[in-house]
DRENDO-1510 file (C-alpha; in Angstrom, 1 decimal, always signed):
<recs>
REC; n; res; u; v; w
REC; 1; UNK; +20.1; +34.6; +4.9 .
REC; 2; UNK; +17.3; +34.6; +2.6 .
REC; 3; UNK; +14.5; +31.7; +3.7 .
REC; 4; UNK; +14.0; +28.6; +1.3 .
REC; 5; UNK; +10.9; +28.6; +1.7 .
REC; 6; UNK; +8.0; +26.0; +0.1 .
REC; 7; UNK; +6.6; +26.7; -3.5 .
REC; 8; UNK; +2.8; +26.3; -3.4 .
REC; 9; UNK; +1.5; +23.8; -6.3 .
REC; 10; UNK; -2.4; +24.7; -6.3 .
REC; 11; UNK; -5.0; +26.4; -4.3 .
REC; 12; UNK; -8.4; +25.3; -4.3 .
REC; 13; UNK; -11.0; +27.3; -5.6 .
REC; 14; UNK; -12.9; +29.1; -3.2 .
REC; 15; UNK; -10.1; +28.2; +0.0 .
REC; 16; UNK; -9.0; +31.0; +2.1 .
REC; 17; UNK; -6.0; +30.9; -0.1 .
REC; 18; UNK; -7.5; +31.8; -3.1 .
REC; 19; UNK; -9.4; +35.0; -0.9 .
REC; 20; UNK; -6.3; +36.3; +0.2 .
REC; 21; UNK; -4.8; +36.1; -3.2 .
REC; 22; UNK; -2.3; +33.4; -2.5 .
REC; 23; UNK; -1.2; +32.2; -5.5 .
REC; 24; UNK; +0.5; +28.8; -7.6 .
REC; 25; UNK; +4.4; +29.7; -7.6 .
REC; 26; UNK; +4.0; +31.6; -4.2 .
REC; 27; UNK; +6.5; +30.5; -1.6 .
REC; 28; UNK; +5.1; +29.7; +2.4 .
REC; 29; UNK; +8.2; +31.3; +4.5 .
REC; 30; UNK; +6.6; +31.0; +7.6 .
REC; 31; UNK; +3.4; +30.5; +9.5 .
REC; 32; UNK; +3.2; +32.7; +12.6 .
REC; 33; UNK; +6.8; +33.4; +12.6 .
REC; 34; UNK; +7.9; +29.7; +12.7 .
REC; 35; UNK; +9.3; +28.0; +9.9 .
REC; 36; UNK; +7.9; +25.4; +8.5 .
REC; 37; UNK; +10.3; +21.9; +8.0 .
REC; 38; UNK; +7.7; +19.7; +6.6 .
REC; 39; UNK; +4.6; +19.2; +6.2 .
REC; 40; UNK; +3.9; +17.9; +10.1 .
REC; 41; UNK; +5.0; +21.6; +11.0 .
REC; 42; UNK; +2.6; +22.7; +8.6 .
REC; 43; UNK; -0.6; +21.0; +9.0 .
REC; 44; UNK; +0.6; +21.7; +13.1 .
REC; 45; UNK; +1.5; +25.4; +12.7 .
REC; 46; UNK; -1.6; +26.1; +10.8 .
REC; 47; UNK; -4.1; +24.1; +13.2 .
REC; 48; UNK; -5.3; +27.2; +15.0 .
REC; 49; UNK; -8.1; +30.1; +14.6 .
REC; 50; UNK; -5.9; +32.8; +14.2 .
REC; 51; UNK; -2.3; +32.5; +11.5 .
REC; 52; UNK; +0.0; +34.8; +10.1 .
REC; 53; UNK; +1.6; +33.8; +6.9 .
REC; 54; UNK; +4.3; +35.0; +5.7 .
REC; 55; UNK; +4.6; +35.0; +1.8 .
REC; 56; UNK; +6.9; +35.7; -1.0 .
REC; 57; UNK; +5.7; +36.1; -4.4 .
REC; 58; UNK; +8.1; +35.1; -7.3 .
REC; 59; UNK; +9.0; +38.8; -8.0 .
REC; 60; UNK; +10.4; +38.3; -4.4 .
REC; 61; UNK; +7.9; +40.5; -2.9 .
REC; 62; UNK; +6.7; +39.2; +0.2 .
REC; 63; UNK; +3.4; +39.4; +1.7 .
REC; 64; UNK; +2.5; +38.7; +5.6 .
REC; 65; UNK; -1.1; +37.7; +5.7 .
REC; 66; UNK; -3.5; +37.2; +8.5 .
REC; 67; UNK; -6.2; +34.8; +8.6 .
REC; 68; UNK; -9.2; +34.1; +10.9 .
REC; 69; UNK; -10.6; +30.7; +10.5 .
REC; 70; UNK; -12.2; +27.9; +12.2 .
REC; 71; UNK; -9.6; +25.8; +14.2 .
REC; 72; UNK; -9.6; +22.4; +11.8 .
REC; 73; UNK; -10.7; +24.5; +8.8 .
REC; 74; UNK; -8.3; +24.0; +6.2 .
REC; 75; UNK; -6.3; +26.7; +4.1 .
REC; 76; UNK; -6.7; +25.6; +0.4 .
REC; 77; UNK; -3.0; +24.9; +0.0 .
REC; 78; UNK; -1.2; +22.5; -2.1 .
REC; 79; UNK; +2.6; +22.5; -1.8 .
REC; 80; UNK; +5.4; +21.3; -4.8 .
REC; 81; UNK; +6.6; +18.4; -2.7 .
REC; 82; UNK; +4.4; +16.6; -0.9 .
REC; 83; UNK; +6.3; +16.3; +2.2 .
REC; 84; UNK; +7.9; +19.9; +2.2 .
REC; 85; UNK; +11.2; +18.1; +2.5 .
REC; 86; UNK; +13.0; +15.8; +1.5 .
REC; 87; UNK; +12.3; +12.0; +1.3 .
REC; 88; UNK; +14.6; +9.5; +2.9 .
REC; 89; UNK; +16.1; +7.0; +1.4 .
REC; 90; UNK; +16.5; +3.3; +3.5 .
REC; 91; UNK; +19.8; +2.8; +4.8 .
REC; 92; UNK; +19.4; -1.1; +4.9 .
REC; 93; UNK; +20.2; -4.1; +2.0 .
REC; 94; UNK; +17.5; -6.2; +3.5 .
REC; 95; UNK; +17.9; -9.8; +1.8 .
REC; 96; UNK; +14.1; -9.7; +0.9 .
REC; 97; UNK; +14.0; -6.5; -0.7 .
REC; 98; UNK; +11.6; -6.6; -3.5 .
REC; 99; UNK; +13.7; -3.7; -4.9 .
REC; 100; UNK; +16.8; -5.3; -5.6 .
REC; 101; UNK; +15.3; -8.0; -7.5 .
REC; 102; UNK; +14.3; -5.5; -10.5 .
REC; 103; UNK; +15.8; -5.9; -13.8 .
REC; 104; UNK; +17.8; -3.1; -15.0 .
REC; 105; UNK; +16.5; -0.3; -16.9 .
REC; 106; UNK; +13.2; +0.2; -15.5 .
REC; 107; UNK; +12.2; +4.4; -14.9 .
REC; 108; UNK; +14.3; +5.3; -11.9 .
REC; 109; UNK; +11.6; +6.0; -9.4 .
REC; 110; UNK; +11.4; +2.3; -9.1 .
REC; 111; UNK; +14.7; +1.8; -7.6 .
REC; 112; UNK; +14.2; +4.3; -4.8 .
REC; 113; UNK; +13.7; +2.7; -1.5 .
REC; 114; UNK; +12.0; +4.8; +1.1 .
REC; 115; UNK; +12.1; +4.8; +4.6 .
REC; 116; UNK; +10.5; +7.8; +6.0 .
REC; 117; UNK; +8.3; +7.9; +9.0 .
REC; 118; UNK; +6.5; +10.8; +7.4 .
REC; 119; UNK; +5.5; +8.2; +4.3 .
REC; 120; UNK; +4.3; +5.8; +6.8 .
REC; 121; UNK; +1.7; +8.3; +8.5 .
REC; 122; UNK; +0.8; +9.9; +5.0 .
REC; 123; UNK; +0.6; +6.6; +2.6 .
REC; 124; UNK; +0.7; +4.0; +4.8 .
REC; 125; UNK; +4.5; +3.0; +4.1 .
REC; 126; UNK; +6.0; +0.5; +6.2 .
REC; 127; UNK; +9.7; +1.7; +7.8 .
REC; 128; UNK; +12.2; -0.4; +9.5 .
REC; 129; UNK; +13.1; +2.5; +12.1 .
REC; 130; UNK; +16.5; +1.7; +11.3 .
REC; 131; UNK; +17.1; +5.9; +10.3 .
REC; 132; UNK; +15.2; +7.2; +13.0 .
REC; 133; UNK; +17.0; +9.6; +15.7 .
REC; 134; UNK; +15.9; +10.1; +19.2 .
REC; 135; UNK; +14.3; +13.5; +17.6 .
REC; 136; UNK; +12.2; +11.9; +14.8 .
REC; 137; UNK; +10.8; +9.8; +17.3 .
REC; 138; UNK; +10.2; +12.9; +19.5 .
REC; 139; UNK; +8.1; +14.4; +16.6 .
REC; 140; UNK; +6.1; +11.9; +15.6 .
REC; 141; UNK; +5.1; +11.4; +19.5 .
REC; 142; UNK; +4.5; +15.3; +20.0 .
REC; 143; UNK; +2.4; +15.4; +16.8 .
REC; 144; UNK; +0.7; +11.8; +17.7 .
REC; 145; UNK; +1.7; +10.9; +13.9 .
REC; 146; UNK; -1.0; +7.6; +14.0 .
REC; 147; UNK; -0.9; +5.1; +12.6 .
REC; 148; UNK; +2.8; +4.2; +12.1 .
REC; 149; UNK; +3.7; +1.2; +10.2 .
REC; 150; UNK; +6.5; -0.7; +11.1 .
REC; 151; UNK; +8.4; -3.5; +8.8 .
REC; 152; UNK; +9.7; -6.2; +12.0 .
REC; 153; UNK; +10.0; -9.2; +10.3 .
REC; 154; UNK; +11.4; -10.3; +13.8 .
REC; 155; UNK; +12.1; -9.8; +17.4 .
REC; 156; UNK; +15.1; -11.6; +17.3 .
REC; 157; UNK; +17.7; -8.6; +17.5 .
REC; 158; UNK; +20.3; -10.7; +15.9 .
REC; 159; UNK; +18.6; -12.2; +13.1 .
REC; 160; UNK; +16.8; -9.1; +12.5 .
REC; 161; UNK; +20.5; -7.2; +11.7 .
REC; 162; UNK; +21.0; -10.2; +9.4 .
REC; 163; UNK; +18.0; -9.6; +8.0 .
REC; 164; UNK; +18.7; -6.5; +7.4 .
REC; 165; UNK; +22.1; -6.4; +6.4 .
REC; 166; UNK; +22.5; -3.4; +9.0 .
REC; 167; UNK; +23.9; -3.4; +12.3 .
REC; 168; UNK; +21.7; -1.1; +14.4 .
REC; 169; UNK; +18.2; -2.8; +13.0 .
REC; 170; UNK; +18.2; -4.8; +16.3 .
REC; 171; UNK; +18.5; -2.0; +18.6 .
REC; 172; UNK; +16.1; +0.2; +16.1 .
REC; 173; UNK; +13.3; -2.2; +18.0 .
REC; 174; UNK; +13.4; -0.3; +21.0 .
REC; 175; UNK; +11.9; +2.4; +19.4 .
REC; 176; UNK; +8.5; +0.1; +19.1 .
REC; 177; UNK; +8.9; +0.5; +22.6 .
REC; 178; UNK; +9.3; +4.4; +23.0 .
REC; 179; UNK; +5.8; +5.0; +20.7 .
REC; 180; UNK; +3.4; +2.4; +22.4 .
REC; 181; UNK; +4.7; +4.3; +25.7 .
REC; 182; UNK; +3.7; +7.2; +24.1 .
REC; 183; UNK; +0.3; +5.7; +22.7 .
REC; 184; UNK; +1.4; +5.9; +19.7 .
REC; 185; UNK; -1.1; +3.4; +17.4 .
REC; 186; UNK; +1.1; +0.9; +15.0 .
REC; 187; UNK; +0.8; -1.5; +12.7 .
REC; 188; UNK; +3.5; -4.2; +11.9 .
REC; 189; UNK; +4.5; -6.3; +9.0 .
REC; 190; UNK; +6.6; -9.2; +9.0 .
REC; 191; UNK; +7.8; -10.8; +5.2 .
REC; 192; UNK; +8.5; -14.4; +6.0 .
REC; 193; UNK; +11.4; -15.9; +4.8 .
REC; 194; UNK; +11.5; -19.8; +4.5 .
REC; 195; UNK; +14.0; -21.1; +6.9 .
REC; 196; UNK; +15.1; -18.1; +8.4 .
REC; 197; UNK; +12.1; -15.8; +10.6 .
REC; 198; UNK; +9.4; -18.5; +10.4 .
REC; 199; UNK; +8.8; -21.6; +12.7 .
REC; 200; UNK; +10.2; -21.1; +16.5 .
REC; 201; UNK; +11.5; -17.3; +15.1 .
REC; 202; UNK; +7.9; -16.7; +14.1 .
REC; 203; UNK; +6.3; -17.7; +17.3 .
REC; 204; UNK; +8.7; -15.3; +18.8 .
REC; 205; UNK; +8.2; -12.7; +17.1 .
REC; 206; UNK; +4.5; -13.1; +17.2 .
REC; 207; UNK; +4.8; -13.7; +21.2 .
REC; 208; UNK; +7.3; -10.3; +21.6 .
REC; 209; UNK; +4.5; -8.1; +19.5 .
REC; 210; UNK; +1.8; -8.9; +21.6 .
REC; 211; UNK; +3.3; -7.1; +24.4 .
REC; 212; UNK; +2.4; -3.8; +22.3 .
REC; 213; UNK; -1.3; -4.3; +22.3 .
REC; 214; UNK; -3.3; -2.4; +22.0 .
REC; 215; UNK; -1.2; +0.2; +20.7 .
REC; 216; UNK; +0.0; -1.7; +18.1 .
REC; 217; UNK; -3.4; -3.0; +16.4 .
REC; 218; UNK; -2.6; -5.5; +14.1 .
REC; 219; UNK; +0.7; -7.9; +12.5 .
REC; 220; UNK; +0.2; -9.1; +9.0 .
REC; 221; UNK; +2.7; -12.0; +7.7 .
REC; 222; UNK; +3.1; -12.0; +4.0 .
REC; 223; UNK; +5.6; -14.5; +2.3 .
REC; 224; UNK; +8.6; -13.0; +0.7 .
REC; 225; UNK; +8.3; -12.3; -3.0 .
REC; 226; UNK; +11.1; -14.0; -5.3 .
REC; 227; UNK; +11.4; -12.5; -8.7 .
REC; 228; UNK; +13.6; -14.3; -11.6 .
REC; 229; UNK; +16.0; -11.3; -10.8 .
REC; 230; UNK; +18.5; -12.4; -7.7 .
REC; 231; UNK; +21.4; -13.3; -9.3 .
REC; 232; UNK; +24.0; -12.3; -6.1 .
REC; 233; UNK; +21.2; -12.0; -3.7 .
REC; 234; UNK; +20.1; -14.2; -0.7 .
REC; 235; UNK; +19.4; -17.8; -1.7 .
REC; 236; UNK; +15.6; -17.9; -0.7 .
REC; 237; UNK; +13.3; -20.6; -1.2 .
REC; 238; UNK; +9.7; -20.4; -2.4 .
REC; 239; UNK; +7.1; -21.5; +0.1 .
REC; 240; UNK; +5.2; -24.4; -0.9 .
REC; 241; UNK; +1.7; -26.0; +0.3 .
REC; 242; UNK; +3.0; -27.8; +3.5 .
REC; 243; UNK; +5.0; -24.8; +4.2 .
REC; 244; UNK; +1.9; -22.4; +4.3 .
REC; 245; UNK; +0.2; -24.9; +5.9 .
REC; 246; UNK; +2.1; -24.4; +9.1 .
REC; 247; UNK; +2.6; -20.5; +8.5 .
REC; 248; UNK; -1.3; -21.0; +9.4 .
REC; 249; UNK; -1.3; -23.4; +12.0 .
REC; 250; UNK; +0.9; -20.8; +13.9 .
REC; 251; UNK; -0.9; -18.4; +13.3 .
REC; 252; UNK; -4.4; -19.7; +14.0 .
REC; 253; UNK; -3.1; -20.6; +17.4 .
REC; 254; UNK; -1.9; -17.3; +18.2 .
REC; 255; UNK; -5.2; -15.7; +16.8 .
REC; 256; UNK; -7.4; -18.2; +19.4 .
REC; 257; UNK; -4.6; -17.3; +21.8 .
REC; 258; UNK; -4.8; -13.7; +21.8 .
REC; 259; UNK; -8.5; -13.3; +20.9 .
REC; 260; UNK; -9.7; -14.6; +24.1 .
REC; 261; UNK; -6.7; -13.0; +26.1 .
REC; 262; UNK; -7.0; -9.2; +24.2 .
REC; 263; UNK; -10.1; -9.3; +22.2 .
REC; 264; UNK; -8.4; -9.1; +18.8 .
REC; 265; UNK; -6.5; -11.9; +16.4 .
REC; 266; UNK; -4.1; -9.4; +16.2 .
REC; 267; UNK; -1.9; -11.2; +13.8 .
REC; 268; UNK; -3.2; -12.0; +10.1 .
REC; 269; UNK; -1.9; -14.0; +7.1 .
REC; 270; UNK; -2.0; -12.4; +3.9 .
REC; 271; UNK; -4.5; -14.2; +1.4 .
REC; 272; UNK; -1.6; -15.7; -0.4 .
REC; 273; UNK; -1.1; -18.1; +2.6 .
REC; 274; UNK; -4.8; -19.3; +2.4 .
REC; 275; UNK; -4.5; -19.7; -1.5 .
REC; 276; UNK; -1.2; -21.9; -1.6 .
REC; 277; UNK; -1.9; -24.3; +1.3 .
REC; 278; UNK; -5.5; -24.8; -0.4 .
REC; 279; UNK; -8.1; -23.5; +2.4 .
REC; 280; UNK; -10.7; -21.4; +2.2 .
REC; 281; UNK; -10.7; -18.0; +2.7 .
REC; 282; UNK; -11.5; -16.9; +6.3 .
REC; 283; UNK; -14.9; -14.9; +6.9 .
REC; 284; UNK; -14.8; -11.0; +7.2 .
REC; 285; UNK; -15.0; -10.9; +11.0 .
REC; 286; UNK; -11.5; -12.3; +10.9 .
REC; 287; UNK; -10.2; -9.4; +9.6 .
REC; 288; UNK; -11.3; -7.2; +12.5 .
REC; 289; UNK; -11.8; -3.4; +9.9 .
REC; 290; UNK; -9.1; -4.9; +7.0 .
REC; 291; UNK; -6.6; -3.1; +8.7 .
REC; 292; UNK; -3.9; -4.7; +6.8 .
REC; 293; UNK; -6.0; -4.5; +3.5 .
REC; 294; UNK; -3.1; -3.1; +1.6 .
REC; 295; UNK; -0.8; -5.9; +2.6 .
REC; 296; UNK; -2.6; -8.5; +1.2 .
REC; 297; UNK; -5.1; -9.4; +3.9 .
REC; 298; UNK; -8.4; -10.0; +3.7 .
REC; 299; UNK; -8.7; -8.5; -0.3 .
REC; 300; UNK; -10.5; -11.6; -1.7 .
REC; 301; UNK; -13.0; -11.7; +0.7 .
REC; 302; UNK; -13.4; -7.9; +1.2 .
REC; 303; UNK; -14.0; -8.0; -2.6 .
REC; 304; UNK; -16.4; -11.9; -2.4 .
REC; 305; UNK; -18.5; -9.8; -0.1 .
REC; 306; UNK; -19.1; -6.3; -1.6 .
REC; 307; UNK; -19.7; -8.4; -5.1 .
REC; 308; UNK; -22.7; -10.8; -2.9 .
REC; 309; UNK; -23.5; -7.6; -1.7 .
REC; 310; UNK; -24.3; -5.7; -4.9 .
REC; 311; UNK; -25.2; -8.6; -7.1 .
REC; 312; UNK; -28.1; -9.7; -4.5 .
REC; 313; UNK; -29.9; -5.9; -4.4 .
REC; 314; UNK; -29.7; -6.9; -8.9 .
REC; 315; UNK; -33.1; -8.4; -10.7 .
REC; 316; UNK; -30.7; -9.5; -14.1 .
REC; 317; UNK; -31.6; -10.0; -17.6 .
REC; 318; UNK; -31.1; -11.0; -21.0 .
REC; 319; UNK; -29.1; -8.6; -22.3 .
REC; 320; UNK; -26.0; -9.8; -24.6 .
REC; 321; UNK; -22.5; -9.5; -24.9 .
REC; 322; UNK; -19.2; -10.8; -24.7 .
REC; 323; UNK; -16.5; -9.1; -22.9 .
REC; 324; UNK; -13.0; -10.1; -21.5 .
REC; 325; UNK; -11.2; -9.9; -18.2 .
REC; 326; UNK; -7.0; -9.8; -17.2 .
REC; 327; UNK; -6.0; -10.5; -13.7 .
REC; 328; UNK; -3.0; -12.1; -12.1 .
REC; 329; UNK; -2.9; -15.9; -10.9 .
REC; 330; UNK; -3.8; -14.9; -7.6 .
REC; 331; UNK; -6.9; -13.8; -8.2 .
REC; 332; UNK; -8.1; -15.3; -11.6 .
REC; 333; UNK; -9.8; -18.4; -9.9 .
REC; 334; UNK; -12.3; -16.3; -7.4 .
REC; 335; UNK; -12.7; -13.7; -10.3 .
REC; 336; UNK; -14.0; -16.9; -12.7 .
REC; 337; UNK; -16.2; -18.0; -9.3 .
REC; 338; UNK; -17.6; -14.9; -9.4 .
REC; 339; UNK; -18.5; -14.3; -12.8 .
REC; 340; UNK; -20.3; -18.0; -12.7 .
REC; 341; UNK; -22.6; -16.5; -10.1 .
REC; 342; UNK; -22.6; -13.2; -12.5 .
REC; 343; UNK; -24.2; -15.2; -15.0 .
REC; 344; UNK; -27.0; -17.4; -13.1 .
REC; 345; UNK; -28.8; -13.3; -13.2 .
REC; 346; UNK; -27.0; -12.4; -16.5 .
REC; 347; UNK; -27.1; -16.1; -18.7 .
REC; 348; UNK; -26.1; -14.4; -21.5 .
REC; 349; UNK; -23.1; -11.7; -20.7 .
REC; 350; UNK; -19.8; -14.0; -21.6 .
REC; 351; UNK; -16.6; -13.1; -20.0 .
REC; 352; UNK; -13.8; -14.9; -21.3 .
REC; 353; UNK; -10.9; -13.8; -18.0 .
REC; 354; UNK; -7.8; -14.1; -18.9 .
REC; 355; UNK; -4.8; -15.4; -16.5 .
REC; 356; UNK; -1.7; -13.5; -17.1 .
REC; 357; UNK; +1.6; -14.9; -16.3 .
REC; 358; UNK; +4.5; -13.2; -15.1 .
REC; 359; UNK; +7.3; -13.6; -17.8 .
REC; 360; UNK; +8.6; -10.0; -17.0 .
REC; 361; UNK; +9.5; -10.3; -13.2 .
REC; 362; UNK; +9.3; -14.6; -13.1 .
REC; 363; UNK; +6.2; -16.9; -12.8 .
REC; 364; UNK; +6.2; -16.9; -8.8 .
REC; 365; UNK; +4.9; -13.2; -8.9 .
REC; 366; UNK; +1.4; -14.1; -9.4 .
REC; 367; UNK; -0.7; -10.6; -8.0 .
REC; 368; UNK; -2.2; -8.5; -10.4 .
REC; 369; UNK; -0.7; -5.5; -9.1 .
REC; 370; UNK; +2.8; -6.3; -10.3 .
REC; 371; UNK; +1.7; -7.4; -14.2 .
REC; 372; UNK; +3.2; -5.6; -16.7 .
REC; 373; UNK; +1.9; -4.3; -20.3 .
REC; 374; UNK; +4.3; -6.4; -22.6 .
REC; 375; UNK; +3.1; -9.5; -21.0 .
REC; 376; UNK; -0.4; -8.7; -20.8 .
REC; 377; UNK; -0.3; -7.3; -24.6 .
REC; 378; UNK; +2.2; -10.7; -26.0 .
REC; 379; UNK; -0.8; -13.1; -23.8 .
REC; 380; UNK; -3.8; -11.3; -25.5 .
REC; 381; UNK; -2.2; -10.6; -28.6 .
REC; 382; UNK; -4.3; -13.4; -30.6 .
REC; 383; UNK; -6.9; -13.9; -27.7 .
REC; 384; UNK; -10.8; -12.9; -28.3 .
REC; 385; UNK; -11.6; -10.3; -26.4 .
REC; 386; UNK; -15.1; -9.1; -26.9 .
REC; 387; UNK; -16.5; -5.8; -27.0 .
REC; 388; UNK; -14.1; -4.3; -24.4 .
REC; 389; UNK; -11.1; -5.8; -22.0 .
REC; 390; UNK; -11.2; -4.8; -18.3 .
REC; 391; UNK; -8.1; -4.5; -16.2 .
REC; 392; UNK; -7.4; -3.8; -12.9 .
REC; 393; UNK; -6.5; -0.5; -11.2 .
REC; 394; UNK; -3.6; -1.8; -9.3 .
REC; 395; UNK; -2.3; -2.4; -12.5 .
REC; 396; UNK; -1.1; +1.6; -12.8 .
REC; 397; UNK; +1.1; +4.1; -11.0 .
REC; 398; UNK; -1.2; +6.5; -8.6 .
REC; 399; UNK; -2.9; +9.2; -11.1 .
REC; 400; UNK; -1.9; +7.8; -14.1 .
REC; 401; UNK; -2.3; +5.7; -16.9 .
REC; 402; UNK; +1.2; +3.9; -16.5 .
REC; 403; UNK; +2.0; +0.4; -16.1 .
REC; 404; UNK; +5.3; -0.8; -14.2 .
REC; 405; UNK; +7.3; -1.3; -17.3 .
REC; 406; UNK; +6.3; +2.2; -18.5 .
REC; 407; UNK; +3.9; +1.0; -20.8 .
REC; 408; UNK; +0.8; +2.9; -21.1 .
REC; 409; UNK; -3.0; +1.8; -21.1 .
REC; 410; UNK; -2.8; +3.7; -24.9 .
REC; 411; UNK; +0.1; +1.1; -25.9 .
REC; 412; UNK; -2.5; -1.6; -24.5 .
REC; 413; UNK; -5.4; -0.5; -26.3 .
REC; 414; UNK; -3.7; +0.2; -29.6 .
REC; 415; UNK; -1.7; -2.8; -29.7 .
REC; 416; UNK; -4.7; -4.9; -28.9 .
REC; 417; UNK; -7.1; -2.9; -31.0 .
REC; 418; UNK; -9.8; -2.8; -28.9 .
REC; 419; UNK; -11.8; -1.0; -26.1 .
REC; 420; UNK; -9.8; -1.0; -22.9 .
REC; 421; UNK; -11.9; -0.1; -19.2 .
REC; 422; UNK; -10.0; +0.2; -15.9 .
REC; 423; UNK; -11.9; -1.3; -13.0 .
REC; 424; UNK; -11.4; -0.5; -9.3 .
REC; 425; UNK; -10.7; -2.9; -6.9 .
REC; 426; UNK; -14.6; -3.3; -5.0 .
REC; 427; UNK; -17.3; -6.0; -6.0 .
REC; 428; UNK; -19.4; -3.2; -7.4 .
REC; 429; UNK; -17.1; -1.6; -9.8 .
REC; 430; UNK; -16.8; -5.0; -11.0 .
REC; 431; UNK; -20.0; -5.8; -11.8 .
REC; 432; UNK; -21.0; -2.5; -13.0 .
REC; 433; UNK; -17.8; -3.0; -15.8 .
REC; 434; UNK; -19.6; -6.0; -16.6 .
REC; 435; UNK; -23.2; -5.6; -17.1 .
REC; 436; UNK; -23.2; -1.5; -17.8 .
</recs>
């Protein structure tokens, strides 16, 4: 039976690929006689000094090729599909999903809902666990695939199948169980839901998690996002001040609790929490690494501090212009903050920030990274916007110059008819977009 194979995307000038003449369009049929499944078997399977790879070229020649090399040294091989299999789709109808609550007739790789262990290790996906066999947990324990990042949301195997909407998520817990025996390093995530997983549920859950330290190295709690879309869905509730409030008293508790006990807070609130009950934002050593960066935690003062960083080693000037700035709610009051202390080096640099509302998915989706280019274009439309408008990078899909609603940054700058700069999400590429 003639061998799939995996069709090689790139090779990197200058790789051991590229010496032995493998080629874009080749196909990898095996590396020392085993065949590959994904990419775990790859980067396993070629993890060694000495390899034998078997290649077929697209006029179905095939090639076996032997390499000497050091043992981490890598081959110069870019494959087609980035998993070499694959990906899988999440068997759940969870009653949070952000997913569900898209309008209709967005690009379709916006309505895929991953779940893939593989994903997790790779891009830092969270998975529920709920599609995981025996043998997937096997593999990730025999490759020591760390970290992993697992969606709880709660301990409570019940509520958690509610949850869910699936009737194994509860016992999918034990496998939380099965890696930290294996020392397997994790990370957990728990959306909040009002009413449901917080108050006695939360403190739970939190007490039930902390029985996988160290292993698993950190809990973030983000509040469920609602979008304008739900029409059939869950009836969800919107967390208010008083509500975040005591999201924070619990979880300050717990932090004391298990700092004392462990040596790490362990569980973390995502900035959001700190912004609607009205408190400050905690100091970097409460985020122990921003190991939960991407959730939310710990991104306004990871960015507070690289800005006081970079801004202190600056001598300013006079120099003049006038410049403008688009951000989400979220973040629009600490970007203003900052540009006020921008200006007592740089008097004369105006930056007129703009807050953008979400019309598109509803106004209680207030980060920047879920803004799309009809709203941002119909709020700036008649706006003054200087000599250039800055946006941010989590703005666009990975590599490219597309918003969420498939607009591009060209639409933007045409539309607007002016000089359009993506910024990245650190306190110096922020003041550099500024002042440069």
């Amino acid at each position: 039976m003639k061998e799939k194979g995996h069709i090689i995307k790139s090779v990197a000038a200058g790789s051991i690929a590229e010496e032995m003449e493998i080629a874009p369009g080749d196909k990898l049929l095996r590396v020392n006689d085993r065949e590959i499944k994904d990419v775990f078997d790859y980067h396993y399977a070629v993890n060694d000094e000495y390899l034998v790879l078997l290649i077929e070229k697209p006029d179905g020649e095939q090639w076996e090729i032997e390499i000497e090399k050091d043992l981490q040294e890598e081959i110069g091989i870019e494959f087609e599909e980035g998993l070499m299999d694959s990906y899988r789709s999440c068997k759940n109808n969870c009653m949070f999903c952000f997913i569900d609550q898209m309008p209709p007739g967005m690009r379709e790789t916006l309505y895929f809902k991953d779940d893939d262990a593989r994903l997790s290790f790779l891009q830092g996906n969270y998975i529920t666990l709920t599609n995981m066999s025996d043998e997937d947990i096997e593999r990730i324990i025999f490759y020591k695939l760390s970290p992993i990042n697992v969606s709880v949301h709660t301990t409570n195997k019940e509520l958690r199948c509610k949850m869910l909407h699936n009737r194994f998520a509860g016992d999918a817990l034990d496998k939380i169980k099965k890696l930290y025996d294996a020392g397997i390093i994790m990370n957990g995530q728990i959306v909040l839901c009002k009413g449901i997983n917080d108050g006695e549920e939360l403190e739970r859950t939190i007490h039930d998690l902390a029985a996988y330290i160290p292993h698993m190295q950190s809990v973030s709690i983000v509040p469920v996002g609602l979008t304008k879309y739900r029409e059939g869905l869950a009836n969800l509730e919107k967390f208010n001040k008083e509500d975040a409030l005591e999201v924070l008293k619990i979880i300050h508790s717990w932090q004391k609790v298990l700092l004392e006990a462990y040596g790490t807070r362990f569980i973390h609130a995502s900035d959001e929490w700190y912004i609607t009950a009205g408190l400050s934002i905690p100091a970097e050593d409460n985020y122990e690494g921003y190991l939960q960066l991407e959730n939310g935690v710990g991104m306004v003062r990871l960015l507070m501090n690289e800005f006081k960083e970079y801004f202190e080693s600056l001598t300013g000037d006079n120099r003049i212009k006038t410049l403008s700035l688009a951000t989400g709610v979220l973040a629009a009051p600490f970007i203003e903050d900052l540009i006020k202390q921008l200006n007592t080096k740089y008097p004369n640099i105006n930056v007129n920030v703009y807050t953008i509302i979400n019309d598109f998915f509803g106004k209680d989706i207030t980060v920047a990274g879920l803004l799309t280019g009809q709203d941002i274009m119909k709020q700036l439309k008649e706006k003054d916007l200087g000599e250039y408008l800055l946006l941010p990078e989590v703005l666009l899909r990975n590599g490219e110059e597309v918003l969420l609603d498939d607009f591009t940054v060209e639409d933007i700058r045409n539309t607007l008819q002016t000089e359009l700069r993506i910024v990245q999400s650190d306190g110096k590429s922020l003041i550099d977009a500024i002042i440069n």
